[in-house]
C-alpha positions as CSV (number, residue, x, y, z in Angstrom):
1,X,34.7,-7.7,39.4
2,X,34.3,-11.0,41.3
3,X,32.5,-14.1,39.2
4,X,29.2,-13.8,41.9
5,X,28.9,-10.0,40.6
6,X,29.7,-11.1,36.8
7,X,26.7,-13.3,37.5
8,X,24.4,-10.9,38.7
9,X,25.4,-8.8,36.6
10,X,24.3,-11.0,33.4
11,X,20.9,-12.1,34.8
12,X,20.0,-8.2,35.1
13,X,21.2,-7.7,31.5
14,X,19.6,-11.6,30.2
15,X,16.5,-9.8,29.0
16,X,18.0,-6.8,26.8
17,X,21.1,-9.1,25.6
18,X,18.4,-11.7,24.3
19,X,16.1,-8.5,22.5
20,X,19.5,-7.3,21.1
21,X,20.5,-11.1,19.9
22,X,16.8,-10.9,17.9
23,X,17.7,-7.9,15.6
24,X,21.5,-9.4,14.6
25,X,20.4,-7.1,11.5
26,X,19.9,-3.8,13.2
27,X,23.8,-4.3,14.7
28,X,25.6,-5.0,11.2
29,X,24.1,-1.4,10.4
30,X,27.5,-0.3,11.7
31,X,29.2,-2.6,10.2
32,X,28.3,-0.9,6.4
33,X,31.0,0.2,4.1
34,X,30.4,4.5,3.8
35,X,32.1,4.2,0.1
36,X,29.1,2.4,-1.0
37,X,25.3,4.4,-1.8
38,X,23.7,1.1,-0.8
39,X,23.9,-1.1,2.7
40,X,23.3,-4.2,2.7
41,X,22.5,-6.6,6.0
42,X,22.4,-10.1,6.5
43,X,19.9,-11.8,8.4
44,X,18.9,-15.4,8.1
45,X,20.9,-15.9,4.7
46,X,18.3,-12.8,3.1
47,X,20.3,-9.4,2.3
48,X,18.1,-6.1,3.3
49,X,19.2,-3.8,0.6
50,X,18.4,-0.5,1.8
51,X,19.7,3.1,1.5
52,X,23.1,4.4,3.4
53,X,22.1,7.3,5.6
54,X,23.8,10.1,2.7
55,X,21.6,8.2,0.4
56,X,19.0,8.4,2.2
57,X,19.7,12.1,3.1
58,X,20.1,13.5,-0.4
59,X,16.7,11.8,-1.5
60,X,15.4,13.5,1.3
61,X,17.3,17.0,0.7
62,X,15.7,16.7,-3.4
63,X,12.4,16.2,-2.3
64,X,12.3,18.8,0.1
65,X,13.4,21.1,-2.2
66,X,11.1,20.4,-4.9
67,X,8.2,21.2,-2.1
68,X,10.0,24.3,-1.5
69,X,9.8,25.7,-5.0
70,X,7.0,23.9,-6.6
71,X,4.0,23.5,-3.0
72,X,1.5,26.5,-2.8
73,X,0.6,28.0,0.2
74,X,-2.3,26.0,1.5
75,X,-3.4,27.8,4.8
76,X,-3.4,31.8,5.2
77,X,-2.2,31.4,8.6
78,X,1.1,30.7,7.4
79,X,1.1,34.4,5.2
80,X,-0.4,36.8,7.4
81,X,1.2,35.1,10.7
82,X,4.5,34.6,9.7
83,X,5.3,35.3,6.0
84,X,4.5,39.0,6.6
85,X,5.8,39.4,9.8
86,X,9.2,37.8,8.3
87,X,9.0,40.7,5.5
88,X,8.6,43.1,8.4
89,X,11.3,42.2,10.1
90,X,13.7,42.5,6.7
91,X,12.6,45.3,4.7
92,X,10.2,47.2,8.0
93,X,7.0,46.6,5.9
94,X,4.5,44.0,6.1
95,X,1.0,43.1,7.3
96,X,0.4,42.8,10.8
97,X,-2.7,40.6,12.8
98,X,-4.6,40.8,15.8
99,X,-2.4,37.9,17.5
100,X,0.9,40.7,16.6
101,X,-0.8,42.9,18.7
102,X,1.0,44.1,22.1
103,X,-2.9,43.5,24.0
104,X,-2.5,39.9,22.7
105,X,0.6,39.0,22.2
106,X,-0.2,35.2,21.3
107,X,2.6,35.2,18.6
108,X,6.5,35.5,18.9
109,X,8.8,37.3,18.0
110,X,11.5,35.3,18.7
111,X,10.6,32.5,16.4
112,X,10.3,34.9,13.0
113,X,14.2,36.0,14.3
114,X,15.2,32.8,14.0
115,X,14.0,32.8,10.4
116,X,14.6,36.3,9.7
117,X,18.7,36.0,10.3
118,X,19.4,33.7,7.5
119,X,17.1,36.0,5.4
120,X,18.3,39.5,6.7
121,X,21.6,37.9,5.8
122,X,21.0,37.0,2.2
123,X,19.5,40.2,1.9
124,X,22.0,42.7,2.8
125,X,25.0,40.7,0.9
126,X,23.3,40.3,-2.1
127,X,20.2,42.4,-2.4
128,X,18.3,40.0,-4.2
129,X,14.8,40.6,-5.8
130,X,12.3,39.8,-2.3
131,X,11.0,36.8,-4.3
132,X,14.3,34.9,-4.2
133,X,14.2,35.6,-0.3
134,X,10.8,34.1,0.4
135,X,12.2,30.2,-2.1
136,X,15.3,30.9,-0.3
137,X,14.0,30.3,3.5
138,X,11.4,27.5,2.1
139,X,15.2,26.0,0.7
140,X,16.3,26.6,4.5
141,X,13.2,24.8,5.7
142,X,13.6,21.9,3.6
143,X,17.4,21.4,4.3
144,X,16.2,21.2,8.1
145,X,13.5,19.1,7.4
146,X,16.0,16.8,5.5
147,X,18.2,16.8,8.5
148,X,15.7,15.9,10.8
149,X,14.0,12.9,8.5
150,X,17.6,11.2,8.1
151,X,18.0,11.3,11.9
152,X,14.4,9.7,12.2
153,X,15.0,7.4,9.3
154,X,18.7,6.3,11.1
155,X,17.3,5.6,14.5
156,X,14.3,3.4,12.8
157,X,16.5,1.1,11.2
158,X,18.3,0.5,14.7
159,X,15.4,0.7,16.7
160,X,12.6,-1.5,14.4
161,X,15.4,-2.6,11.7
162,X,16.5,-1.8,8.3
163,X,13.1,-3.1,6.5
164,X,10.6,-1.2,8.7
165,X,13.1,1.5,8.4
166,X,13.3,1.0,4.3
167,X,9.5,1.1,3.7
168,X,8.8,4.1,6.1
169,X,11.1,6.1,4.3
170,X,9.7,5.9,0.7
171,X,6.0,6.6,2.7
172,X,8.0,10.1,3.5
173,X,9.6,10.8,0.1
174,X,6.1,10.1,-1.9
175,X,3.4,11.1,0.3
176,X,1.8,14.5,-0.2
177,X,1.3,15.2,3.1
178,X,5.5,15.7,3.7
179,X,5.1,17.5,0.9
180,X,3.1,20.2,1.9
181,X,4.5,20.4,5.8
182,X,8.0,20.0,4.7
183,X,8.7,23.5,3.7
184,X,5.5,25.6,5.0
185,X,6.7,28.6,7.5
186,X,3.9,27.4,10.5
187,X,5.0,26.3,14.2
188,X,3.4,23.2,13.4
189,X,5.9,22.4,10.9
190,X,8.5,23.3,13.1
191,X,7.0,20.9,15.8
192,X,7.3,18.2,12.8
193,X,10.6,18.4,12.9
194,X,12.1,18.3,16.1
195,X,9.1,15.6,16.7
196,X,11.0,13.3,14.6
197,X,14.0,13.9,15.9
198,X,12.9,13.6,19.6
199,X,11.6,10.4,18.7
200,X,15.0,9.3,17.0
201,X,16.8,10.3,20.1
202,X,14.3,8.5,22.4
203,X,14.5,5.4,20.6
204,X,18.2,5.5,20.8
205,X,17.9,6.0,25.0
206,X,19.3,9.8,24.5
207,X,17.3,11.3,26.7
208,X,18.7,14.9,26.9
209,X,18.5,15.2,23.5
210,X,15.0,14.2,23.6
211,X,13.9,16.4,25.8
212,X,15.6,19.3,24.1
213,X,14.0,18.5,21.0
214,X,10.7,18.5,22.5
215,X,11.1,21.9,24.4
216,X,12.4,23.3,21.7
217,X,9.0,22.0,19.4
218,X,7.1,23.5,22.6
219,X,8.2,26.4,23.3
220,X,9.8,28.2,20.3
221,X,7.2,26.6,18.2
222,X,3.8,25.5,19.1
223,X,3.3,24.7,22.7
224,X,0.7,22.0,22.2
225,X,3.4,20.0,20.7
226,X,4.4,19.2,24.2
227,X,1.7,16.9,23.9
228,X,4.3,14.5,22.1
229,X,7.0,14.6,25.0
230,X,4.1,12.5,27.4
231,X,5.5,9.5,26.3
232,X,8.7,10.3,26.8
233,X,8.5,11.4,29.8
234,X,6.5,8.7,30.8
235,X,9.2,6.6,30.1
236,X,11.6,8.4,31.7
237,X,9.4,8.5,35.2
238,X,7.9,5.4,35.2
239,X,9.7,2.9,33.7
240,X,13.4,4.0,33.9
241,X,12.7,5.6,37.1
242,X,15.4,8.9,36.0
243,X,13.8,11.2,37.6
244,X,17.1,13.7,38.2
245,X,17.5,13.5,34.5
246,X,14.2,14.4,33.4
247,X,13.8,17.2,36.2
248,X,17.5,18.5,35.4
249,X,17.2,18.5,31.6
250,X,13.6,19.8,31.4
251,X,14.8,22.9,33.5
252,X,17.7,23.7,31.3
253,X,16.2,23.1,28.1
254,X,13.0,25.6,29.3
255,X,15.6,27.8,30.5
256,X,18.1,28.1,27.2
257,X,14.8,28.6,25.2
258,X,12.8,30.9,27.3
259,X,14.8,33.4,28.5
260,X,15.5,34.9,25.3
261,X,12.3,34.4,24.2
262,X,10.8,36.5,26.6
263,X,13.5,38.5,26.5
264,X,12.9,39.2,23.2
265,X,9.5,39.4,22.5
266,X,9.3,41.4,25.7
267,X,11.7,44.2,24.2
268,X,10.0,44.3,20.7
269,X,6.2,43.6,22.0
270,X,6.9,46.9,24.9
271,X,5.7,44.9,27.9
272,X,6.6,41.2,29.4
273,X,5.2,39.0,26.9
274,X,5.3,34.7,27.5
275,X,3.4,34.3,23.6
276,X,3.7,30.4,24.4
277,X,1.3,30.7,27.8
278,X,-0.2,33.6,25.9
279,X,-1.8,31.2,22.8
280,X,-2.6,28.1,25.5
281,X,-4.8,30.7,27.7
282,X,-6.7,32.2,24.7
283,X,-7.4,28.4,23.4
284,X,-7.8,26.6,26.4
285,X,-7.8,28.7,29.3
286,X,-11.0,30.6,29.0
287,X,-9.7,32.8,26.1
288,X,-12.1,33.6,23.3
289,X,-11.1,30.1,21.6
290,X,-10.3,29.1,18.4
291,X,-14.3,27.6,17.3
292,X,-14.9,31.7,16.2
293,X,-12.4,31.0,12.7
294,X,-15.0,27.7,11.9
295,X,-15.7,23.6,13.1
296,X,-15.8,20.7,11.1
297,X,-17.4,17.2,11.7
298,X,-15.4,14.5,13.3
299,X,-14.9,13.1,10.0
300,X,-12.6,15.6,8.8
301,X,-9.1,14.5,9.9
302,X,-10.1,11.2,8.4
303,X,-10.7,12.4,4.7
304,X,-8.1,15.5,5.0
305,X,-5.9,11.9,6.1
306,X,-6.5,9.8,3.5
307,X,-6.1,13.1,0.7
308,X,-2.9,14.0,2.4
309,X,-1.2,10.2,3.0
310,X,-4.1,7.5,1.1
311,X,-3.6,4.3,2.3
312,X,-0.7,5.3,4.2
313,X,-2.6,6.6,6.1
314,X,-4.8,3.5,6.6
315,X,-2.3,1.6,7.2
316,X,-1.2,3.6,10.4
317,X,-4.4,3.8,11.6
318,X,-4.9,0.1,11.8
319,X,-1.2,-0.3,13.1
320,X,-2.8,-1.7,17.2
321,X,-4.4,-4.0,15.3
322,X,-2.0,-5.2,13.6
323,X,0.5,-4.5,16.7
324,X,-2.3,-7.3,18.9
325,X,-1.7,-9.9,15.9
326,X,1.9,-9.6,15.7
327,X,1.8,-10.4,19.4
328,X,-0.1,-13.9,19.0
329,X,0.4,-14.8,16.1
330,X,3.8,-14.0,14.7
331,X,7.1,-16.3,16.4
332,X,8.5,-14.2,19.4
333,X,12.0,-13.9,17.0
334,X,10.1,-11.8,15.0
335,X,8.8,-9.7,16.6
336,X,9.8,-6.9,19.1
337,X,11.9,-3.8,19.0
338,X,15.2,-3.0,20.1
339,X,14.3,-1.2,23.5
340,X,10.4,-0.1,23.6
341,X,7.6,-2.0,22.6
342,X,5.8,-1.1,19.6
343,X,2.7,0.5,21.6
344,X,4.9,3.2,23.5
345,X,6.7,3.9,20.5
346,X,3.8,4.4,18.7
347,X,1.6,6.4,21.6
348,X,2.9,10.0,20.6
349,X,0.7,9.8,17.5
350,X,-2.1,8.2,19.0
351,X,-2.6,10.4,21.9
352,X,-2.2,13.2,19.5
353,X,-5.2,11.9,17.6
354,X,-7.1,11.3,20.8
355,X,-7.1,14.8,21.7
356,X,-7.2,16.6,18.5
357,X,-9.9,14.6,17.4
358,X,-11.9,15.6,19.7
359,X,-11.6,19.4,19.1
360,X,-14.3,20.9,17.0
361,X,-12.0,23.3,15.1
362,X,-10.2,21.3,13.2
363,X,-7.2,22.5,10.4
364,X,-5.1,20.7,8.0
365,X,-1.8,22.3,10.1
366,X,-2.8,20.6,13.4
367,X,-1.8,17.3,12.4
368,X,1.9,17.9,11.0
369,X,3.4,17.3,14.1
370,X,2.7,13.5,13.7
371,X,3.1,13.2,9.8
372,X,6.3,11.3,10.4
373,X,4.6,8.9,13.0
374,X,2.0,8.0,10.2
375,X,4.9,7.3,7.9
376,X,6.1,5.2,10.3
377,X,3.1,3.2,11.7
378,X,2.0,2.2,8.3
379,X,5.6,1.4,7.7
380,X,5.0,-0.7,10.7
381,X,1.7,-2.2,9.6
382,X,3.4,-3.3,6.0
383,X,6.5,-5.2,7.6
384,X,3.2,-7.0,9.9
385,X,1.4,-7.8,7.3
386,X,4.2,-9.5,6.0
387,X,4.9,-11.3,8.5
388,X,1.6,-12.7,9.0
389,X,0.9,-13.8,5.5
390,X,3.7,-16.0,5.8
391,X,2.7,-17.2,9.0
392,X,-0.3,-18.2,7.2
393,X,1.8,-19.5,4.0
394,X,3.8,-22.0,6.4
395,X,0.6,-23.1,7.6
396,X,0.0,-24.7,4.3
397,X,3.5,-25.5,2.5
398,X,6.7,-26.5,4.3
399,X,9.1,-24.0,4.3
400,X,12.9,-24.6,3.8
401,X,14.6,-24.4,6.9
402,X,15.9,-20.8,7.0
403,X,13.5,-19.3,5.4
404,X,13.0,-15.7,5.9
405,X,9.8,-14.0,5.3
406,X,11.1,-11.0,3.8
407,X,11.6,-14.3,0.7
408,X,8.1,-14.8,0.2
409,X,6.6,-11.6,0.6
410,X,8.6,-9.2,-0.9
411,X,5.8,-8.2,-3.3
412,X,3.5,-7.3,-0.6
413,X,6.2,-4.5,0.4
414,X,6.8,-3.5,-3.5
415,X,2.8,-3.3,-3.9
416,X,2.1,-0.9,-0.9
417,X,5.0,1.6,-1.9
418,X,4.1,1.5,-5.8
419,X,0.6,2.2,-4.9
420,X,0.9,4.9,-1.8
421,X,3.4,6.8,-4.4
422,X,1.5,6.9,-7.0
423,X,-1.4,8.0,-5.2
424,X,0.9,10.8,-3.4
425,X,2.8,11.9,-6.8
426,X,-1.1,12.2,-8.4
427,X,-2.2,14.4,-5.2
428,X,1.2,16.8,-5.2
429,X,0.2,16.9,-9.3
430,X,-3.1,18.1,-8.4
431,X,-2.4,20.1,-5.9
432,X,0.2,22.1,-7.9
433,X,-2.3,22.2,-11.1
434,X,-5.2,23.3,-9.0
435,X,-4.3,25.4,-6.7
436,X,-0.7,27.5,-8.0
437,X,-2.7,29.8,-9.9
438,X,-2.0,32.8,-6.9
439,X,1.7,32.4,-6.5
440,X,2.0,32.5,-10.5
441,X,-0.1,35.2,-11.0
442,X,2.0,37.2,-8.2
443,X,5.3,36.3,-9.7
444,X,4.0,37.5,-13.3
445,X,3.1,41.2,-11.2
446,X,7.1,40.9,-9.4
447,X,8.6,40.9,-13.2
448,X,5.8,43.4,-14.4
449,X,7.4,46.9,-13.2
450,X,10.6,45.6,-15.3
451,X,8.9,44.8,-18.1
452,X,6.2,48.2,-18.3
453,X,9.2,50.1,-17.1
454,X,7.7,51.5,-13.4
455,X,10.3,53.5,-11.4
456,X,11.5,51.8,-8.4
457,X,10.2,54.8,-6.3
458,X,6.6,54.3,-7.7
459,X,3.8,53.9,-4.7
460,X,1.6,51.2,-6.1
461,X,-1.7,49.6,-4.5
462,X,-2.5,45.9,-4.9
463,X,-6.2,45.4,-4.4
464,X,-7.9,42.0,-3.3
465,X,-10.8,40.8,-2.5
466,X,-13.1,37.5,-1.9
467,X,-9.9,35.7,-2.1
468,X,-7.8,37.8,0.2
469,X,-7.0,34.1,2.1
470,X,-5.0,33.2,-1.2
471,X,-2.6,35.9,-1.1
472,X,0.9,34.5,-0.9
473,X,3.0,37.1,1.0
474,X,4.7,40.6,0.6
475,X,7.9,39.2,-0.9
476,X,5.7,38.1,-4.0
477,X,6.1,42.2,-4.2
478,X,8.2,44.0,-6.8
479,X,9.8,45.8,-3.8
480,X,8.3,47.8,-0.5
481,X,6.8,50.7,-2.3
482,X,4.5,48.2,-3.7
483,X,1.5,47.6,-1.0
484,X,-1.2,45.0,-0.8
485,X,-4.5,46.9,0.2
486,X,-8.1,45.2,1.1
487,X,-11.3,45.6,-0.9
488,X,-14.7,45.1,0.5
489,X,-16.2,41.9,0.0
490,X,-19.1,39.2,1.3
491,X,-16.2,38.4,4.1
492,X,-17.1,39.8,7.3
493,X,-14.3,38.5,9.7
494,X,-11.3,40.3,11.3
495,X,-8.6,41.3,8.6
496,X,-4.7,41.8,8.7
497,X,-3.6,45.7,8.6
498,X,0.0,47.1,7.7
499,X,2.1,47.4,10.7
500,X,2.7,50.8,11.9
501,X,5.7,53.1,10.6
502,X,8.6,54.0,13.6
503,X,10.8,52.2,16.1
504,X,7.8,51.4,18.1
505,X,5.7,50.0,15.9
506,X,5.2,46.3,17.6
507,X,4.7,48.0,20.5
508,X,1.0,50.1,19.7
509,X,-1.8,49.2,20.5
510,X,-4.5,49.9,17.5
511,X,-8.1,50.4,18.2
512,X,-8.9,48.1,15.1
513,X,-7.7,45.1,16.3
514,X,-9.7,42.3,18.5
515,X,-10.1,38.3,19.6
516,X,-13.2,38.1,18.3
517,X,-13.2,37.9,14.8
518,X,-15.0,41.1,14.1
519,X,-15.1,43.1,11.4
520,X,-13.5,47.2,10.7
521,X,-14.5,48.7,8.2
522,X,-11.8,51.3,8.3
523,X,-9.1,48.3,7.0
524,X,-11.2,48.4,3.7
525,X,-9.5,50.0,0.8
526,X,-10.7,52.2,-2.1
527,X,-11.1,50.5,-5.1
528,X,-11.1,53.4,-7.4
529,X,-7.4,53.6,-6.0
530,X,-6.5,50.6,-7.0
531,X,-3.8,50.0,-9.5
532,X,-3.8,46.4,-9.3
533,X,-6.7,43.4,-8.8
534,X,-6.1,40.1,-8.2
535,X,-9.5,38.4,-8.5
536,X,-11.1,34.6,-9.2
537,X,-13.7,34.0,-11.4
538,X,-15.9,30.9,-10.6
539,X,-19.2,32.0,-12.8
540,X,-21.1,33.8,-9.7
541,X,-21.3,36.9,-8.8
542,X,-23.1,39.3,-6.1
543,X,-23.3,43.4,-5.6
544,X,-19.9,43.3,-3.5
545,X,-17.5,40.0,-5.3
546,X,-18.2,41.0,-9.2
547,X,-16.3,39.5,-11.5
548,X,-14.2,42.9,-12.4
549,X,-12.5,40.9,-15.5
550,X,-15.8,41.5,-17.0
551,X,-15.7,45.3,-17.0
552,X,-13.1,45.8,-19.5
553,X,-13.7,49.7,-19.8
554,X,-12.1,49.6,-16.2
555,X,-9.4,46.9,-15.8
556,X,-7.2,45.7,-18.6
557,X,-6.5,41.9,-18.4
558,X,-2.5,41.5,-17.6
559,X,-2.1,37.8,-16.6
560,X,-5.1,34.3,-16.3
561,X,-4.1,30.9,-14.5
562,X,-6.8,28.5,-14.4
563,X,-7.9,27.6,-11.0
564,X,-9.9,25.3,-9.2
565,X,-13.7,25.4,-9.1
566,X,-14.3,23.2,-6.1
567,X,-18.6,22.9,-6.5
568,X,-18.2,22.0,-10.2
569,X,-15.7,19.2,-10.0
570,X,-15.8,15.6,-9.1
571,X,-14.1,14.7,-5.7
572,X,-12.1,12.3,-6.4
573,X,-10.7,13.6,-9.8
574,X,-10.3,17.5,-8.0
575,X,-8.1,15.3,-5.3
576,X,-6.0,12.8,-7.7
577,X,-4.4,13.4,-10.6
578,X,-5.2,11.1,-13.5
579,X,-4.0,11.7,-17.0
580,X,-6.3,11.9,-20.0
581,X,-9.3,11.8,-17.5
582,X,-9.2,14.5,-15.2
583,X,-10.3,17.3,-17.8
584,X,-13.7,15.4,-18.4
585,X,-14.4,15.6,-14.4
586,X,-12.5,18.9,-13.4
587,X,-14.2,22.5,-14.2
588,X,-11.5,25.7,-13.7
589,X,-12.3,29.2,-13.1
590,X,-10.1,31.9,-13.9
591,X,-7.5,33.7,-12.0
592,X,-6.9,37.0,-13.1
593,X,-4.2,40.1,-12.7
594,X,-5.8,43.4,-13.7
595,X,-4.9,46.4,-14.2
596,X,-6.6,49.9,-13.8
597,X,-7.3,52.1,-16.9
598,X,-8.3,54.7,-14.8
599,X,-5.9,54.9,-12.1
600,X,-2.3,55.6,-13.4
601,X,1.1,55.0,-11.6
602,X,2.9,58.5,-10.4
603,X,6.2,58.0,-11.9
């Protein structure tokens, strides 16, 4: 290389080599010792003290897991979509819906396989009780989840540096909404995941792998999660100008992931099925929509954020503003990231927002995809905050020369994490004490046929009613001769049925099934059949929801949990956990397992 092409070369490269001097820090990361739990980085004469990426990942990996065995099942979508279809797929039994259905075809196949291997697995080596099956995929989920949030965590330290990095990681350990996505069996969960790690590979300039990651969120998961890649792509297009590399990897990446998708869910469904265009057409392209299952006001995302995150949450919400002051106001060594600028890192979660905001059917699920972004723009908004008050501090005391910020406003950090955990460790409390009440209840009916002595070979019925939405899953069952059956109640909607017996039972097309939320009566089940009830008692009662604990000549009383009575509790005090004063504000109905006196089991 001659010295005029040496030259050129270094005035092309001035700008990066001088972002790369600013965040000396971020470059030592390499530098750590891997025999040591802790890293430490020096920068300006302060040591960052923050966790080793195997720290980091078994903190991660025991959180996860403590979702996966202790967090209820929060949104019914997650049991009759892809809980029962799981069970299907292992033991041939399970409940099917409308979106299952060969007419419809919105759902796929190809991502309960993925699942189901692991499971089928476990199942035939060791035959374990269904039960263990079910906490062993959440397990499985959580161990991905882990893998995915120490990728994230890694390329945040390199690409905003170790503090930003630091903080944003104990927002993801403590917050209950990572809690409750971590482990849940939905395609938006699955679009949480290889959202962070699209993101990590983007910020680290691996393009290919982003674009995988986001495909793979897309397309074997939940198509609107292609939402996320925008900014990626724009990136790619407009400011790198790779256009051969986004075309070229985009086509593989849909290609490795399609093919046997349709494949796939072609041969089970009976006809060529494409469930990701399938689920956009029916939501946005003229299909019957998604506003039949409910709408809620604009204001929902912002409570259901604030429950789910607190001040977290906040915080990430008020991260432009804080992005515009950190611009002005805070010294240009100080400031900046490694390779993007705060705004496009940031703009996955913000155009997410933008257009799911805006949508009047509105679910808790919808917003999983960016849970990791929140963690990370409030992380961002912290180390701001920061900065500025010390801006402000120099402004009125003289500073040592050398002075680092991190020296003076350590406590700022400490304060938000103490608080947001707490706050998050209280709502995972309450959540557990409020709401378990179903998945205890059906574990106390998995160890009843062991206990009463019922024959394996038994046919028993499982009624429920009101609160058919609560119902866990099929592997809460003792084993597959146990059946969960339907009672009429006040609900009036579309309910699940049991799939079809035979080799081509994904393929039929039943009469009862439909997109618009209507309601067959032939799904209803007997009650005087019944050998089982689930049923909630909240103090009211009409003709079709009594409270059957009540009729004792009829049902015997097996198992109670206390459960939540929403109308007769304080807000803030049915949300947050506080010891010693929770019981004062909190009323609790009961949950109940009955059993018939009339209706024995055929041994």
């Amino acid at each position: 290389m001659t010295k005029s092409q040496l030259s050129f070369r270094l005035r092309q490269n001035a700008p990066q080599l001088m972002r790369r001097d600013s965040r000396k820090e971020t470059h030592k990361i390499k530098k750590s010792v891997k025999t040591t739990q802790t890293n430490k980085v020096e920068a300006n004469n302060t040591t960052l003290l923050f966790p080793a990426g195997e720290t980091a990942f078994k903190t991660l990996l025991s959180a996860r897991f403590c979702a996966a065995i202790w967090s209820h099942i929060s949104d019914c979508d997650e049991s009759f979509n892809y809980w029962e279809p799981l069970h299907f797929v292992v033991f041939g039994k399970g409940l099917q819906t409308w979106e299952y259905s060969p007419e419809f075809g919105l759902r796929s196949y190809f991502y309960i396989m993925v699942h189901a291997v692991p499971a089928w697995i476990y199942h035939n080596l060791l035959q374990p009780n269904p039960l263990l099956i079910f906490y062993f995929v959440r397990c499985l989920l959580g161990l991905i989840c882990a893998f995915a949030e120490v990728y994230f965590y890694k390329a945040i330290c390199k690409e905003f540096g170790v503090h930003i990095g630091r903080i944003c990681l104990a927002f993801q350990l403590f917050s209950a909404g990572m809690f409750i996505a971590s482990t849940a069996l939905l395609p938006s969960s699955f679009a949480m995941y290889t959202c962070a790690a699209a993101c990590a590979a983007w910020w680290q300039q691996k393009f290919s792998l982003a674009i995988f990651f986001t495909a793979l969120g897309s397309l074997l998961g939940w198509p609107f999660a292609a939402l996320l890649g925008v900014p990626i792509a724009f990136d790619m297009l407009f400011r790198k100008h790779l256009y051969i590399d986004f075309i070229s990897w985009s086509a593989i990446s849909a290609l490795v992931i399609l093919i046997p998708m349709v494949a796939i869910d072609s041969m089970i469904y009976g006809r060529i099925v494409v469930a990701p265009l399938n689920i956009v057409k029916y939501n946005v392209l003229g299909g019957a929509g998604p506003n039949l299952y409910g709408t809620e006001p604009f204001s929902f995302y912002f409570v259901n954020g604030f429950l789910n995150f607190n001040f977290i949450w906040v915080l990430s919400l008020l991260s432009p503003v804080a992005i515009i002051l950190n611009y002005f106001f805070v010294p240009s060594k100080n400031k900046g990231t490694l390779y993007l600028p705060f705004w496009l890192s940031l703009s996955p979660m913000f155009l997410w927002l933008l257009v799911f905001m805006l949508q009047e059917h509105k679910e808790e699920r919808f917003l999983f995809p960016i849970y990791p972004l929140i963690c990370l723009s409030g992380a961002i908004t912290v180390d701001i905050l920061q900065k500025l008050c010390f801006r402000v501090w120099t402004l009125f005391k003289k500073m040592p020369s050398g002075t680092h910020y991190l020296d003076k406003t350590l406590f700022i950090m400490i304060t938000a994490i103490a608080v947001t955990s707490v706050l998050g460790v209280s709502r995972i409390f309450s959540l557990y004490r409020n709401y378990h009440a179903p998945l205890d209840l059906m574990m106390e009916l998995n160890r009843y046929p062991l206990e009463a002595k019922i024959p394996d070979q038994a046919q028993v019925n499982v009624c429920i009613g009101k609160d058919w939405y609560r119902y866990p899953s099929s592997f809460f069952l003792p084993n597959p001769n146990w059946n969960i059956r339907f009672i009429k109640s006040e609900f009036s909607g579309m309910l699940p049925a049991p799939f079809a017996e035979g080799d081509n039972a994904t393929s039929i097309v039943h009469a009862y099934f439909n997109d618009k939320n209507k309601e067959d009566s032939s799904l209803y089940f007997d009650l005087n059949k019944c050998h089982f009830l689930l049923d909630l008692d909240l103090g009211k009662e009409t003709k079709l929801e009594p409270i059957y604990a009540k009729k004792r000549d009829r049902w015997k009383v097996i198992k109670s949990y206390r459960f939540l009575n929403t109308e007769r509790s304080n807000k803030f005090f049915r949300a947050f956990y506080v010891p010693f004063l929770n019981d004062r504000y909190v009323e609790y109905g009961n949950f109940t397992l009955l059993q018939s006196t009339k209706v024995k089991i055929k041994q």
